[in-house]
Phi, psi and omega in degrees: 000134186297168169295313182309290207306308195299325185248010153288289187325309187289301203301313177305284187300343184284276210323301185331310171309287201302332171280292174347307187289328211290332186282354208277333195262359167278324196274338180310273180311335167292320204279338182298308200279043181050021168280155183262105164271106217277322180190140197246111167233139146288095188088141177270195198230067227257116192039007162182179163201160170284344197217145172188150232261004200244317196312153196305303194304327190301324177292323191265334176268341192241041198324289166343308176288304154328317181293334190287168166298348182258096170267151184238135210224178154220109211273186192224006160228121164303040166254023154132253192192150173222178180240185182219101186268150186272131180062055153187146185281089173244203195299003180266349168056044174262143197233349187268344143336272221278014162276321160300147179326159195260137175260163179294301218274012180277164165287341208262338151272016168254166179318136196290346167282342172272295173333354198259255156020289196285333171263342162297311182348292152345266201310307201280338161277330172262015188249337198285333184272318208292314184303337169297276184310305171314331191277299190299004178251316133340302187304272176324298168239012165093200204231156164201132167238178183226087157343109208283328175318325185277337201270061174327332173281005188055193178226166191284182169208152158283213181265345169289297163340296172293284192348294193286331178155285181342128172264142169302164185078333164284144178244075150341087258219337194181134196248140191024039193099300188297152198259124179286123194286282197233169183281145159198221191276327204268016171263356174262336135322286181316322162294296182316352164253350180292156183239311158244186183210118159252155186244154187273092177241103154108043178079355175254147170268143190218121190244132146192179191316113170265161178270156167353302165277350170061182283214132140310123176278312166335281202296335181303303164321289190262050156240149174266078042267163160292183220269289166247143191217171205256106175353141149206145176295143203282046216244140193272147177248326164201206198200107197283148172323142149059028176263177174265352177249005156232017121331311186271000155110012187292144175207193209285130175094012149257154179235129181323122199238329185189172158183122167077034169073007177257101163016103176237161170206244209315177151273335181330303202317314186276346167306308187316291181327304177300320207304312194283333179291312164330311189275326174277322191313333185274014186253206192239088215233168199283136170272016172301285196289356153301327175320295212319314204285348206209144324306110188281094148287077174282117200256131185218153156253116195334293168230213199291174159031032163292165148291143176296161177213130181228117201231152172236139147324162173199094219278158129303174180318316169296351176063052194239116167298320175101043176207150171271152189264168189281129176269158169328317198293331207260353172295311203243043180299301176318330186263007204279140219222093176312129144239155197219136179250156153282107189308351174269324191287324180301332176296295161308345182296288186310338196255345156319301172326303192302337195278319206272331191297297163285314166338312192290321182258003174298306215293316196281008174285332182268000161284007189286338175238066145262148150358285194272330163217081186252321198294330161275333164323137204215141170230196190320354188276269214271243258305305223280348174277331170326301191316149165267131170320333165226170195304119177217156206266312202313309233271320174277322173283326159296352197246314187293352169264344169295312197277334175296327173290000195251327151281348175253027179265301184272350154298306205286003175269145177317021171283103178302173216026041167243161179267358162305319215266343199254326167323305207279336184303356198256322158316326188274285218296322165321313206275275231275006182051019184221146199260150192272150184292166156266005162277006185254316176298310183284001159259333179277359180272326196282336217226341149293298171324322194265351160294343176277318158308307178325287197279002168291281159355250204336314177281320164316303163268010141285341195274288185324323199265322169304331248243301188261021174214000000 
């Protein structure tokens, strides 16, 4: 099965969950308080659907179910799903309903703490499940960190970096007085926030002063090289057939010693290198020097304390030697520190995760109207990617509970045709005792749907522009 297929299929199935439950905690709380719910679908179904619990054939083999009041379906655009609660204006904008006389059994007659309830209902089922699953994933396989302290060879830094103080070779060891346990994602969020940072250099701790405003996380990230990343010796982890570096006789377990007469000991080093030759070859050079530029003199040692072999190269178009680099995880394999939970101990474990999990991406949200990251909104392109080209469980389940959280993040903003948008309107109406009109609501389903189109557009041609660039 291809990679593409293995990670549509994860992407198909995180949504197909995520929409279901979510709508499924709107339809929970209508059933409770006695509202009448009209239709429950997955995805919507905007002039037609595929499947739906009313069609003739469906009726005829399913009469009972057919009879109920509730249809239930499958739409044909996968940007998610709704239920159509009777007597309140949503994304189905039917308005000729709330023109009719008010029935008991409407959303708009019951008490505004149950209509409070029915509309949070998403959201509090997808922050509640993203925390299920982080506890049931603690729970199956357990846990694994990378002390930062163990990562002895330290980490490179880019020129944003030395700017504030940090040397290649330091190991961030503590943020504000507090001590960073292990390397994982949330230490570049923690420096971009720091007021000091202290480091471990040359066996001494040496602290300093960040600035005042403290760090863009976006540029810390999205730069080549990044602001830090962690030393590794510069040793081939494999080698593709019928490349130019295993032509030259290069194989899995050797190691990079120089290229092009320049020193190498990381790999940081040879990314730098390659990075500035990448730069010129993409400017408007000579075709001399393209030769020049794509001929390699490369120095390797087969393995640890072989003899060099000095070989020269002849890169292709892609400018690609054709070997994987040794990744970190498997350098510091040793130091990696297993925990294993007790399904009553996993539980509070997971729902820590989960809290610090969302702390993280609320905080990380105001880069959103910034440049770079507007420039980063993602549709089905950047989610499906999330995903690993092969199937692994841990792996679909950590990433589908990071989306629930980032659906009830993004459900609970103050947007009309949102379920955030319909809260505050229920908030409004608590403090003032008068409910906003509908015809002030059905401009407002409308002037939301269409700020929802925008970033759909918006994600879509960002998606468009990775995709051909």
């Amino acid at each position: 099965m291809s990679p593409f297929l293995i990670k549509t299929l994860q992407l198909l199935l995180c949504f197909a969950l995520l929409i279901i439950l979510h709508e499924g905690g709107h339809f929970f709380f209508s059933k409770l308080f006695g509202v009448r719910v009209e239709k429950f679908f997955m995805f919507f179904d905007w002039k037609f659907h595929l499947f739906s619990t009313k069609d003739s054939w469906f009726a005829r083999l399913f009469p009972k179910v057919a009879a109920n009041e509730t249809e239930y379906g499958i739409g044909w655009i996968p940007l998610g799903g709704y239920v159509k609660i009777a007597g309140m204006i949503d994304e189905s904008l039917d308005t000729e309903q709330m023109k009719q006389p008010m029935q008991p059994d409407e959303f708009r007659a019951k008490p505004v703490w149950q209509r409070f309830l029915i509309m949070v209902g998403g959201v509090l089922v997808n922050f509640l499940l993203a925390l299920f699953i982080y506890a049931m994933i603690l729970f199956a396989w357990g846990s694994d960190s990378l002390p930062i302290r163990s990562m002895t060879d330290g980490f490179a830094y880019n020129q944003m970096a030395e700017q504030v103080g940090f040397v290649d070779g330091d190991i961030p060891v503590a943020v504000d007085g507090q001590p960073i346990d292990a390397w994982d994602g949330t230490v570049y969020r923690a420096l971009s926030q720091a007021q000091t940072v202290t480091v471990l250099r040359n066996g001494a701790e040496v602290t300093l002063q960040m600035p005042e405003e403290g760090l863009n996380l976006l540029d810390m990230i999205d730069t080549d090289p990044r602001f830090l990343a962690a030393n590794v010796p510069a040793i081939v982890d494999s080698v593709l057939e019928d490349s130019p570096a295993y032509q030259a006789g290069i194989r899995k377990g050797s190691r990079i010693l120089a290229v092009d007469g320049t020193p190498i000991t990381w790999w940081g080093d040879f990314d730098e290198l390659m990075g500035r030759k990448n730069d010129v070859l993409a400017s408007e050079c000579s075709h001399e020097d393209s030769v020049r530029l794509r001929t390699l003199p490369v120095v390797f040692a087969a393995a640890e304390g072989a003899t060099p072999d000095t070989v020269t190269i002849q890169l292709s178009e892609d400018y690609k030697l054709g070997f994987f680099k040794l990744p970190y995880q498997f350098h510091y394999r040793d130091a990696y520190v297993h925990h294993d939970y007790g399904f009553f101990e996993s539980i509070p474990a997971g729902i820590a995760y989960g809290w610090e999990t969302l702390k993280g991406y609320v905080s990380d949200l105001r880069y959103l109207f910034s440049k770079k990251g507007a420039q980063s909104v993602g549709s089905f392109g950047t989610i499906g990617n999330l995903f690993p080209s092969v199937w692994d469980w841990q792996s679909f389940w950590n990433i589908t509970a990071f989306i629930s959280i980032i659906l009830a993040v993004m459900n609970i903003l103050p947007i009309p045709g949102l379920d955030g948008g319909h809260i505050l309107f229920l908030l409004v109406e608590a403090v003032t005792r008068r409910p906003p009109s509908d015809k002030f609501m059905e401009y407002a389903q409308y002037a939301g749907m269409l700020l929802l189109f925008a970033l759909m557009a918006l994600a879509l041609f960002n998606d468009a522009m990775k995709f051909l660039f």
